[in-house]
VOBA-1610 file (N, C-alpha, C; in pm, whole numbers, padded with zeros to 5 digits, always signed):
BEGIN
Unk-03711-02062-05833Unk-03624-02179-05824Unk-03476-02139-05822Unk-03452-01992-05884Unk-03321-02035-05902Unk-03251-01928-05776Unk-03354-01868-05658Unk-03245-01807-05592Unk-03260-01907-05481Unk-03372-02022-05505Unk-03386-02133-05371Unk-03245-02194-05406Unk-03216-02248-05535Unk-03105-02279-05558Unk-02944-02267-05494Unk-02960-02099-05519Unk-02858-02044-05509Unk-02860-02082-05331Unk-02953-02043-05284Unk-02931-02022-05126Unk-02885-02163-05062Unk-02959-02280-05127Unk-02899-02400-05105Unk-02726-02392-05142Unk-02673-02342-05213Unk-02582-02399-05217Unk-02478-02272-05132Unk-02499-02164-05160Unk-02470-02091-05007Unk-02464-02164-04913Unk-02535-02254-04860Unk-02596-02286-04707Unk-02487-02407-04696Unk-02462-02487-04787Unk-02387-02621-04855Unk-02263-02554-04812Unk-02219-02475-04901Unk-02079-02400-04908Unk-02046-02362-04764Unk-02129-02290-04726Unk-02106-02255-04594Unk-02036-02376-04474Unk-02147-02524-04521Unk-02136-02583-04410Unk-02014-02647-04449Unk-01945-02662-04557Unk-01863-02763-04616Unk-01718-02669-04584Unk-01718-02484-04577Unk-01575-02428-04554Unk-01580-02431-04364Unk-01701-02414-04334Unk-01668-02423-04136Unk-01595-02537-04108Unk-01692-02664-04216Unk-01583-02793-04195Unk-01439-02809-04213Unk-01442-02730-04301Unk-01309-02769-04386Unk-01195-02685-04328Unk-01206-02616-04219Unk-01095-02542-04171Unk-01133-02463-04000Unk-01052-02422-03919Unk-01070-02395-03768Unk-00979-02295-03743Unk-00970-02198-03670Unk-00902-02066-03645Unk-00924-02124-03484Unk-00804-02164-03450Unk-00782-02145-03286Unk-00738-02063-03175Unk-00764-01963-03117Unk-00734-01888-03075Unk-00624-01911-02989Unk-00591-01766-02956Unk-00429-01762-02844Unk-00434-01854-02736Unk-00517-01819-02662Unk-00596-01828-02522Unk-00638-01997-02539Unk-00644-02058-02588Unk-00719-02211-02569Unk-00645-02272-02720Unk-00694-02431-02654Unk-00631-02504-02736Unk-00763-02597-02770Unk-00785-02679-02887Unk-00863-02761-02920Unk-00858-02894-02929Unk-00922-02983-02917Unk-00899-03111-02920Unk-00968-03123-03040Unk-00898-03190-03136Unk-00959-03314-03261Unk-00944-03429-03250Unk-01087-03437-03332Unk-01110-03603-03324Unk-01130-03676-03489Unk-01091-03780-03561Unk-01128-03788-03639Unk-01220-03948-03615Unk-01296-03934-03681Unk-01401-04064-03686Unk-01450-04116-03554Unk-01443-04012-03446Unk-01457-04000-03336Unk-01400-04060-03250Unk-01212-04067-03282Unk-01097-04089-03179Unk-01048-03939-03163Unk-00916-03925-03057Unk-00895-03828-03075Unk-00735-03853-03174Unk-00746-03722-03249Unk-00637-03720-03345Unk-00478-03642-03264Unk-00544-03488-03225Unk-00441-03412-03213Unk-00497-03302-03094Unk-00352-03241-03032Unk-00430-03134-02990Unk-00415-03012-03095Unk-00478-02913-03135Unk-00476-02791-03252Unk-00461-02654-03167Unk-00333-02641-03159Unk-00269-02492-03088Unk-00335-02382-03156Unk-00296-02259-03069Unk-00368-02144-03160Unk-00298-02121-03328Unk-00395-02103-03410Unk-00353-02069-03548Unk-00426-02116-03662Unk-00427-02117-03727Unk-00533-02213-03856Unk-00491-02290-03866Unk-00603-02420-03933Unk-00621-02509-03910Unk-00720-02558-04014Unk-00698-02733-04072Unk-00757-02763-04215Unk-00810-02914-04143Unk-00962-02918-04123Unk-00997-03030-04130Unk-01064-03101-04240Unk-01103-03213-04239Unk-01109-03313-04345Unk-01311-03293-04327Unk-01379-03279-04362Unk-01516-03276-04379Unk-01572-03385-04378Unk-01658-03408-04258Unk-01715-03535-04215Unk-01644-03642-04189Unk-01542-03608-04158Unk-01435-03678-04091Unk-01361-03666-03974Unk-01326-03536-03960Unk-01274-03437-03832Unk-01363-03344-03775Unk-01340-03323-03666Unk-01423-03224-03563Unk-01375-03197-03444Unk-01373-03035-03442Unk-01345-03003-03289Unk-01422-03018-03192Unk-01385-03155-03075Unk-01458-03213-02985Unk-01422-03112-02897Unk-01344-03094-02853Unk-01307-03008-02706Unk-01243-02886-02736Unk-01296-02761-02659Unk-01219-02621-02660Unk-01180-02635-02515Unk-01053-02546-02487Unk-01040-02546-02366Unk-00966-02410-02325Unk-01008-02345-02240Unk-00921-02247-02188Unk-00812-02249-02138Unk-00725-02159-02192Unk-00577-02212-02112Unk-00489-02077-02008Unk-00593-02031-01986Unk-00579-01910-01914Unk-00629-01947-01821Unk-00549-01859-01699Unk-00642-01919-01528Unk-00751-01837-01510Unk-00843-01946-01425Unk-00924-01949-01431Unk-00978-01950-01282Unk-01062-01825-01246Unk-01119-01801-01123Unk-01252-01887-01073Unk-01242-01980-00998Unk-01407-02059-00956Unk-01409-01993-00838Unk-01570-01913-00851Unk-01598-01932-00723Unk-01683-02024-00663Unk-01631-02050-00477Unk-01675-02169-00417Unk-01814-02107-00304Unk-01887-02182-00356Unk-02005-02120-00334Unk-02028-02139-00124Unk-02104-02042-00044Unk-02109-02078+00059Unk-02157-02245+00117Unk-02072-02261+00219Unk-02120-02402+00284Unk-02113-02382+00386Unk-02182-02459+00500Unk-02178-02503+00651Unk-02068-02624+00688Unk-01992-02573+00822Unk-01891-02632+00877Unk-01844-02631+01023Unk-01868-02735+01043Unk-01825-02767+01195Unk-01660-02772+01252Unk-01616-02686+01327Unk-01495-02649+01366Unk-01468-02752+01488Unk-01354-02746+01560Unk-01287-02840+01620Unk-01391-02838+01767Unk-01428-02691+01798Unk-01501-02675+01915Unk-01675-02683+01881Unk-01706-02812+01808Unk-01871-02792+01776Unk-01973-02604+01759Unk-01876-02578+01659Unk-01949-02432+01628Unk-01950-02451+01531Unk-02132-02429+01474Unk-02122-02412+01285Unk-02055-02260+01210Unk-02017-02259+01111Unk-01953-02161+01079Unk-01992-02153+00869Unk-02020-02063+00829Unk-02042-02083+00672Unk-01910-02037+00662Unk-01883-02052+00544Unk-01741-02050+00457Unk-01773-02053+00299Unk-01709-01942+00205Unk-01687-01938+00110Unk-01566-01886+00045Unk-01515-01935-00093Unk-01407-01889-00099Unk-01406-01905-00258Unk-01279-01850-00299Unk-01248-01862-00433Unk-01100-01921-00480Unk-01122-02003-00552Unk-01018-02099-00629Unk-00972-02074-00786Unk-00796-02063-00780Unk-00738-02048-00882Unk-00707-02158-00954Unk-00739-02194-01085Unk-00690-02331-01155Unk-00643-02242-01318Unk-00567-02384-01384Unk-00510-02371-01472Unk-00511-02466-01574Unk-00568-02478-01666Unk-00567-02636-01750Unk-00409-02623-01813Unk-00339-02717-01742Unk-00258-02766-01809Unk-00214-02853-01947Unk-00311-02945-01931Unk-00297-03056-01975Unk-00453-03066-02083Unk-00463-02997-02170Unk-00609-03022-02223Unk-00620-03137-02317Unk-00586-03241-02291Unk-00616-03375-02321Unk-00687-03442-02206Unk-00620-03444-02140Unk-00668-03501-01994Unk-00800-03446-01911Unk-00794-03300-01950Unk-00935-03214-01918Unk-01009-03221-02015Unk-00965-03316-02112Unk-01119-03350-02174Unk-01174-03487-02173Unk-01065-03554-02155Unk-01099-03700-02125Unk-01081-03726-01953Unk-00989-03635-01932Unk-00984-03780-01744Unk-01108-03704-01647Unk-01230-03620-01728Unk-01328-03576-01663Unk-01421-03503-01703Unk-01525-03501-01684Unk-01646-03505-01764Unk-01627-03302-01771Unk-01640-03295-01655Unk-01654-03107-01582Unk-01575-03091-01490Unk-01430-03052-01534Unk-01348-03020-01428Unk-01380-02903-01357Unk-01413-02829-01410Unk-01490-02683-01340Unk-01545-02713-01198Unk-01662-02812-01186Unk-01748-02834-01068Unk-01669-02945-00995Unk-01574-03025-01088Unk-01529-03116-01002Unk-01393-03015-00838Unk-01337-02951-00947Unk-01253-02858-00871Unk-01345-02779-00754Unk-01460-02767-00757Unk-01499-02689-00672Unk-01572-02754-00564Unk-01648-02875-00611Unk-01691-02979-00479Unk-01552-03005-00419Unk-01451-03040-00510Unk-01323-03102-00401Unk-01253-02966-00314Unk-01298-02838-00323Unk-01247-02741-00255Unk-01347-02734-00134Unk-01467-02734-00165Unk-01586-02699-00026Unk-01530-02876+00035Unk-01508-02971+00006Unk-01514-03109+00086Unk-01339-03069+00153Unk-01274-02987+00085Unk-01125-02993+00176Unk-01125-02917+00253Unk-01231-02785+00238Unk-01238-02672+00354Unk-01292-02722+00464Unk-01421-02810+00489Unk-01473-02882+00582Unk-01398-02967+00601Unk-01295-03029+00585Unk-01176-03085+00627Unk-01138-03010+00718Unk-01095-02879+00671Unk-00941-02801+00736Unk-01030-02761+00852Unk-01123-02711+00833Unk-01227-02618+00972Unk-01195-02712+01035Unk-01259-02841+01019Unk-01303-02933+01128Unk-01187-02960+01216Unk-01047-02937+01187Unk-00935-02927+01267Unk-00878-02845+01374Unk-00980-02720+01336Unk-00924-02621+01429Unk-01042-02551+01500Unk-01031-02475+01620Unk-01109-02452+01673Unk-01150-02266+01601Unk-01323-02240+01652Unk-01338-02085+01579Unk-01258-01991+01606Unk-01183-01991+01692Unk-01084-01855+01726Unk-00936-01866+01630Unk-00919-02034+01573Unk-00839-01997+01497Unk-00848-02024+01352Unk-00986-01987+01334Unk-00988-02017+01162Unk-00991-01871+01171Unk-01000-01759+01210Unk-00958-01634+01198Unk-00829-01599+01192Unk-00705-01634+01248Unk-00572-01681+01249Unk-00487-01754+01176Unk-00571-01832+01136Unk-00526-01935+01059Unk-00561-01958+00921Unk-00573-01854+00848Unk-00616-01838+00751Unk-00557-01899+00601Unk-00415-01815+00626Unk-00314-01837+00523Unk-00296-02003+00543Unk-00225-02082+00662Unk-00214-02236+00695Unk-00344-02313+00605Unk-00481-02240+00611Unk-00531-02321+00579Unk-00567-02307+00372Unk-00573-02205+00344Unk-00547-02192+00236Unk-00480-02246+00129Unk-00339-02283+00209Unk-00197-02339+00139Unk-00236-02530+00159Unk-00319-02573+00321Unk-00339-02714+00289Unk-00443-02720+00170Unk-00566-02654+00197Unk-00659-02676+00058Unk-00562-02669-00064Unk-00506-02610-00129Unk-00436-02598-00240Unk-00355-02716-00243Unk-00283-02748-00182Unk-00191-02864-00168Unk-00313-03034-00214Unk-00399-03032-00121Unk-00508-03168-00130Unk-00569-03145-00248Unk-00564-02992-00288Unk-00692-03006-00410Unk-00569-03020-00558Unk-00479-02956-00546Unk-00402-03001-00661Unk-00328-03115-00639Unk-00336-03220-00524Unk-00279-03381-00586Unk-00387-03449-00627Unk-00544-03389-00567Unk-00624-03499-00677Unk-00667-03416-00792Unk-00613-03307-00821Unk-00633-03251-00946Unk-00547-03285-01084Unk-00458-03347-01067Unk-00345-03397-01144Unk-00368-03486-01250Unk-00443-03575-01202Unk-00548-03681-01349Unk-00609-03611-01411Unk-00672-03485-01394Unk-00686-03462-01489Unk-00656-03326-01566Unk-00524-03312-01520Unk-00419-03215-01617Unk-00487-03060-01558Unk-00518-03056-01438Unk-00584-02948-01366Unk-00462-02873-01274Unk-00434-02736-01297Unk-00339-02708-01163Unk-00412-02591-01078Unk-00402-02666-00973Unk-00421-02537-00883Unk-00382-02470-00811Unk-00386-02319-00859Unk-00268-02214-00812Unk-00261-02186-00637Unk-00355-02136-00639Unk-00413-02138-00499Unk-00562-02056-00453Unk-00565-02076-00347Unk-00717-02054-00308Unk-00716-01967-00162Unk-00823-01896-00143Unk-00847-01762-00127Unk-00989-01796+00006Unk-00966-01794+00119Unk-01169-01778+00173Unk-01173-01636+00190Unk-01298-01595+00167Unk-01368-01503+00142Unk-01463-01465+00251Unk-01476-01544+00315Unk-01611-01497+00443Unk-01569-01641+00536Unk-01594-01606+00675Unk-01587-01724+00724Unk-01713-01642+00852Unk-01846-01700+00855Unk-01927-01592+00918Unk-02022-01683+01034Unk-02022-01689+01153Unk-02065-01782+01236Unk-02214-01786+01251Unk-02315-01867+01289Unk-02431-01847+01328Unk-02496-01703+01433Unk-02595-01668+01424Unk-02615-01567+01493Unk-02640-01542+01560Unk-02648-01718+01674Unk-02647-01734+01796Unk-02459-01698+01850Unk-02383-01780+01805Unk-02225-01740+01797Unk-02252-01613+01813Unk-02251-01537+01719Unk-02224-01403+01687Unk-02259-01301+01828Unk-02431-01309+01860Unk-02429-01261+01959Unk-02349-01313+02086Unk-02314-01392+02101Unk-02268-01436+02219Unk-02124-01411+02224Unk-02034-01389+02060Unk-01893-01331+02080Unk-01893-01159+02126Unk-02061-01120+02024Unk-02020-00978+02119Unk-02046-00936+02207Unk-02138-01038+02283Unk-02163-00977+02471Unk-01972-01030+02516Unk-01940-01147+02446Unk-01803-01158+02560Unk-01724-01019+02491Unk-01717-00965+02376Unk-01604-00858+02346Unk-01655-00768+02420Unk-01809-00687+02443Unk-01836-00608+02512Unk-01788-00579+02665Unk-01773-00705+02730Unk-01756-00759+02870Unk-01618-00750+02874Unk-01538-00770+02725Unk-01408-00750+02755Unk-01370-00597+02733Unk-01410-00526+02683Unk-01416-00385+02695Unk-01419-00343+02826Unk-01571-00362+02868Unk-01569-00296+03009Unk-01494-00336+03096Unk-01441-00433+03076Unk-01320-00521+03184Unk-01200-00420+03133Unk-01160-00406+03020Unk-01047-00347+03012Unk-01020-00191+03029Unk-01170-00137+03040Unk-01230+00000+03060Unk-01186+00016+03239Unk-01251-00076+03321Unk-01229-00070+03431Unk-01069-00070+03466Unk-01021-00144+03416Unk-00861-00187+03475Unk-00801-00043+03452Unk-00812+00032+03312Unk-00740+00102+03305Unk-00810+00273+03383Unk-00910+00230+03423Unk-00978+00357+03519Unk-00897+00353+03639Unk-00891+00207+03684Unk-00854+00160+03808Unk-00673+00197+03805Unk-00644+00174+03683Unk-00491+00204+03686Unk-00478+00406+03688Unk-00552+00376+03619Unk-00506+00577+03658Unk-00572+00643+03762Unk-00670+00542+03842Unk-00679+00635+03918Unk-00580+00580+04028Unk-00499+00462+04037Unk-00385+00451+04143Unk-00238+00543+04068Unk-00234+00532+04007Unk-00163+00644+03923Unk-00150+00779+03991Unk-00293+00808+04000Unk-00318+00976+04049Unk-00290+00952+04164Unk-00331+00850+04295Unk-00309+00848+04414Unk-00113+00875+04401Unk-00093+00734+04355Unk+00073+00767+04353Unk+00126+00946+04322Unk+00111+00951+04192Unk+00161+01065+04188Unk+00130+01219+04268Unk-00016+01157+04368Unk-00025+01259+04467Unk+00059+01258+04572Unk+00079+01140+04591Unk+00167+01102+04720Unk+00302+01153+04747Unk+00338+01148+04608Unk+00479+01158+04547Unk+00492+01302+04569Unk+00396+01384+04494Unk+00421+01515+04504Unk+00400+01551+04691Unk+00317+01519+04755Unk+00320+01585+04896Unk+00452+01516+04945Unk+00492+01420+04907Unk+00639+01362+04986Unk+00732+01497+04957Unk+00754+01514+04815Unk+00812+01599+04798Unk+00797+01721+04848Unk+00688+01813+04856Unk+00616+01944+04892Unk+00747+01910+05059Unk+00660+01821+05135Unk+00731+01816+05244Unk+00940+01780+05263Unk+00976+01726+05166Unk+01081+01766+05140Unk+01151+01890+05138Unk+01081+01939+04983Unk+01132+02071+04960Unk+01112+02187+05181Unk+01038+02147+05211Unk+00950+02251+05285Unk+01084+02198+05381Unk+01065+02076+05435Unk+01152+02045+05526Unk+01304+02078+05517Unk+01365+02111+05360Unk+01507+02205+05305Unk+01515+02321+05376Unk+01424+02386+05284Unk+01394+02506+05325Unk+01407+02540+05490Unk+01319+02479+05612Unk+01391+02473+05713Unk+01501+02524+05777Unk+01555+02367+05686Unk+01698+02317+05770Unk+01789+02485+05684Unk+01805+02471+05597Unk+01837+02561+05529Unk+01837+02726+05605Unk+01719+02788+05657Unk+01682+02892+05743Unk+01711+02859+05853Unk+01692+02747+05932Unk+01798+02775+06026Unk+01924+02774+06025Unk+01981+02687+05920Unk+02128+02652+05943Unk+02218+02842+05886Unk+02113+02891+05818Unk+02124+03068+05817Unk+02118+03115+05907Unk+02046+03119+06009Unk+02002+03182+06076Unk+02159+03176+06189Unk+02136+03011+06206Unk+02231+03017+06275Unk+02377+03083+06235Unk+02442+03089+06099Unk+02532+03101+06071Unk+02558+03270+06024Unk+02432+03330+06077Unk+02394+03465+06077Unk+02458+03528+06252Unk+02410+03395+06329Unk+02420+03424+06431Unk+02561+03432+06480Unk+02628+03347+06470Unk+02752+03271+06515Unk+02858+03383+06406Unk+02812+03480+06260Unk+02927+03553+06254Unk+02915+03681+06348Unk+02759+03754+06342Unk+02707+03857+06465Unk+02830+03849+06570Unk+02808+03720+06660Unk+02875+03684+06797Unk+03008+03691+06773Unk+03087+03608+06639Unk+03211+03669+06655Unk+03279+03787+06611Unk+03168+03868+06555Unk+03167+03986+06506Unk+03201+04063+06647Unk+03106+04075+06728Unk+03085+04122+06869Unk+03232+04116+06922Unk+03259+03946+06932Unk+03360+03923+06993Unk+03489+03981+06969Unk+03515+03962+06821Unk+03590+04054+06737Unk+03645+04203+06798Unk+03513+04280+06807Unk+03510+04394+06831Unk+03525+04388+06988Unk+03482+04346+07073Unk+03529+04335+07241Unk+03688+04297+07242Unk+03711+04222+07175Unk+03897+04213+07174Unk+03972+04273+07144Unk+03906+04364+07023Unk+04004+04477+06997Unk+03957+04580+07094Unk+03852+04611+07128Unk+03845+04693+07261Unk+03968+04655+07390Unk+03887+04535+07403Unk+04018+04496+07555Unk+04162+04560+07508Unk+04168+04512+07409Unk+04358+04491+07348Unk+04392+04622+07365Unk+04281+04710+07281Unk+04330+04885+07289Unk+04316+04949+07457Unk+04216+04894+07533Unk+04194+04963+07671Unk+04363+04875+07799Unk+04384+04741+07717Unk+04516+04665+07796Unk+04652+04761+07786Unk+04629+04796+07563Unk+04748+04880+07563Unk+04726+05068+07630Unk+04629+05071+07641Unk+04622+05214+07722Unk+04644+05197+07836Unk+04648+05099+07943Unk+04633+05099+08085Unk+04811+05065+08075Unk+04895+05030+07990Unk+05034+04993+07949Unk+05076+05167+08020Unk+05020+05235+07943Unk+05075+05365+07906Unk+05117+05472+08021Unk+05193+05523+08084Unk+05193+05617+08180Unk+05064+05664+08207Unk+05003+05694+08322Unk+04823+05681+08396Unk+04743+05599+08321Unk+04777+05549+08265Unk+04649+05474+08184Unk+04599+05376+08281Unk+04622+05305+08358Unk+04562+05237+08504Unk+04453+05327+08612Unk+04480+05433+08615Unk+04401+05570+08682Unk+04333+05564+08628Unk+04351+05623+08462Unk+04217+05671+08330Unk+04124+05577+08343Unk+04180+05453+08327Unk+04077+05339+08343Unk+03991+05286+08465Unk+04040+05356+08573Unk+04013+05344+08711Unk+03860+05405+08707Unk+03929+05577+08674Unk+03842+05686+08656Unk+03722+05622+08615Unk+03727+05637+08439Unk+03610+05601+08363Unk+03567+05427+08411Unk+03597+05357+08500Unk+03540+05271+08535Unk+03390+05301+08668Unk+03480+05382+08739Unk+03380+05458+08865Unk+03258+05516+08771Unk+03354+05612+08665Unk+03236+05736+08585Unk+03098+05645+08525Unk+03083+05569+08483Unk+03043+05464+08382Unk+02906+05395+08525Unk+03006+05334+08638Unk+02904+05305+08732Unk+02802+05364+08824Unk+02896+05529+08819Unk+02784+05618+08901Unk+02686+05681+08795Unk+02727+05676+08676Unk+02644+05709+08552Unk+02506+05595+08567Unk+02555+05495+08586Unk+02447+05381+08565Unk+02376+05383+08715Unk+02425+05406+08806Unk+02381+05395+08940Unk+02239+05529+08937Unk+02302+05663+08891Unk+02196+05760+08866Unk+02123+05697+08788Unk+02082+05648+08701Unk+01989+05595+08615Unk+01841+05513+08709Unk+01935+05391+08730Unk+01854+05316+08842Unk+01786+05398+08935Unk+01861+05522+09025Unk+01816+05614+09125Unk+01725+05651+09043Unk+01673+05730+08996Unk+01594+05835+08895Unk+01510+05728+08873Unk+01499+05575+08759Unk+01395+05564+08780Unk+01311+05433+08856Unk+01401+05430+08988Unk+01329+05330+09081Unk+01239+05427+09168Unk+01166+05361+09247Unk+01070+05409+09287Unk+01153+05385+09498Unk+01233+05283+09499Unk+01296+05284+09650Unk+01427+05334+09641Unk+01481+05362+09745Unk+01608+05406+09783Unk+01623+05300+09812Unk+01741+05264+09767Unk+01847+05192+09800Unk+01945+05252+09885Unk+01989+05341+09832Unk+02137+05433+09881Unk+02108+05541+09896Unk+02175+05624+09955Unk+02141+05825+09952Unk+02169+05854+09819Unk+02063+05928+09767Unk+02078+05970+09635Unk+02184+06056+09622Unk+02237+06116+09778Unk+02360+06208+09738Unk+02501+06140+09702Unk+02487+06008+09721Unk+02590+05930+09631Unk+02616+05905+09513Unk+02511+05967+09378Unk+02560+06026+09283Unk+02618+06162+09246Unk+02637+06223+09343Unk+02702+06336+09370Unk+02913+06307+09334Unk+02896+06162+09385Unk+02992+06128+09389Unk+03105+06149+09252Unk+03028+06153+09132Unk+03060+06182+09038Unk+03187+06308+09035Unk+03097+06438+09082Unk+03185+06559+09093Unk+03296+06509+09164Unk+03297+06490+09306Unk+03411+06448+09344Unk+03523+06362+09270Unk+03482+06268+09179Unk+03597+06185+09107Unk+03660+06261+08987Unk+03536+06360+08974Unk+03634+06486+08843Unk+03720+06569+08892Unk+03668+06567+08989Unk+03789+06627+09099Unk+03908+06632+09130Unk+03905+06496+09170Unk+04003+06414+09202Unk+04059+06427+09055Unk+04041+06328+08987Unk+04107+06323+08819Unk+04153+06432+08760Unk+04056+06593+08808Unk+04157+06691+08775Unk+04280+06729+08844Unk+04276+06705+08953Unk+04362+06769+09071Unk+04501+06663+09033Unk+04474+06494+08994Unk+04588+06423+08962Unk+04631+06453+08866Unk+04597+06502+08761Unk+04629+06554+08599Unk+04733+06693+08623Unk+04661+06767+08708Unk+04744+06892+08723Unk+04869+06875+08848Unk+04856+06770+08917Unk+04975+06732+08971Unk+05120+06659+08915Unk+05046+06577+08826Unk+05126+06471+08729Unk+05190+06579+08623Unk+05123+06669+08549Unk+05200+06820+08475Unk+05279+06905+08574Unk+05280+06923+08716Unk+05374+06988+08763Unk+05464+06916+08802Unk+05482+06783+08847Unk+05570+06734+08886Unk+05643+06674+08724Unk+05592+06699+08639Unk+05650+06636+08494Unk+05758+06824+08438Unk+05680+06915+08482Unk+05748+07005+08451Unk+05848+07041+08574Unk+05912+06988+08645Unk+05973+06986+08740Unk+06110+06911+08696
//
């Protein structure tokens, strides 16, 4: 009897100090109620309630708080179904109101996020809920925190997570990406290989350029090879004339030049004789030669006696 005793009143004691006092943590705030109104809200710290009188009706977190929004089906602007899931930031502000202006703000916040996303899809077509990501993020947040406000709910913002099309869609976006590959595979085959034509073209234009320089170039040498030769020649025939004009100036120099004009032709005349095969003339007309040395001596030794005279 007497440790049934004891344990009864252990059990008594027990239930009469849980009553009689509350430790509220950092992180959340409590709602009291006494006689089952509400009294107060009870911040973090200790706390003395009245036994069978007071009670903590509501705990509430006051730290944000991650929901995730579970997958749903959604029809986009161009009749394509599309699932969508995402995740939502909230904040109890107000934990009076999140305990009275709603039963489960938790699920309420999260049906009103999947009913605003099937909103936002249904506005835009599938090519730009890929694009349009952030736009639509910021309207959900905006619709879901003005009807979140009754009940002291904030929401920070919200996040999709998958946006993943049927798998009829699916195949049919990647035969068109495939198709756009090989389309863009071709163009750029097609571009380099006009590329290569050009830059072949380019180079034989050139080849024939350079080649056609080169040319003009060898002849315009050639010629200018030629044309100093000729006045080289010429050069040299003028100062010949000039020196054979000023020798024929000179006392006999008209004779000398007479002379070696004959000497020079019967020289060349024997040549022709010797090696033609007809007579032309009596070959004893290169004979003629002696006779003009003759002569040229006989005037030389006349021109010295009549000079020593």
């Amino acid at each position: 009897m007497f440790w049934t005793a004891t344990l009864v009143t252990l059990l008594v004691t027990y239930f009469i100090l849980t009553r009689l006092f509350i430790i509220v943590e950092f992180r959340e705030e409590v709602i009291q109620e006494r006689l089952g109104k509400f009294k107060k809200n009870l911040k973090p710290g200790f706390h003395f309630l009245v036994p069978f009188v007071d009670r903590p009706a509501y705990s509430r977190e006051m730290r944000e708080q991650v929901l995730d929004v579970p997958s749903q089906t959604c029809i986009t602007k161009d009749n394509i179904e599309v699932a969508v899931d995402g995740l939502v930031y909230i904040k109890v502000m107000d934990a009076y109101k999140a305990s009275y202006g709603i039963s489960n703000y938790q699920a309420a916040a999260i049906n009103l996020a999947q009913t605003t996303m099937r909103s936002e899809i249904g506005k835009i077509t599938l090519d730009d809920t890929f694009s349009e990501r952030e736009m639509m993020n910021e309207n959900i947040v905006r619709e879901i925190d003005k009807a979140a406000d009754p009940w002291g709910i904030k929401v920070l913002r919200y996040e999709i997570k998958n946006i993943r099309p049927s798998n009829e869609i699916v195949d049919t976006m990647e035969k068109q990406m495939e198709a756009e590959r090989e389309k863009r595979a071709e163009i750029v085959h097609s571009e380099g290989f006009r590329q290569a034509r050009i830059n072949e073209s380019e180079g034989e234009q050139q080849s024939q350029v350079l080649v056609s320089e080169a040319s003009r170039q060898k002849r315009i040498n050639e010629a200018q090879g030629k044309a100093k030769e000729i006045e080289m020649v010429a050069t040299a025939t003028a100062q010949g004339i000039q020196r054979i004009a000023e020798a024929m100036q000179k006392p006999g120099g008209d004779l000398a030049v007479k002379t070696k004009l004959v000497e020079q032709y019967i020289d060349e005349f024997g040549k022709i004789i010797a090696q033609s095969k007809i007579s032309v003339l009596p070959t004893e007309t290169a004979n003629l030669k002696t006779f003009f040395e003759g002569v040229s001596t006989i005037s030389d030794h006349t021109k010295d006696n009549g000079g020593d005279q």
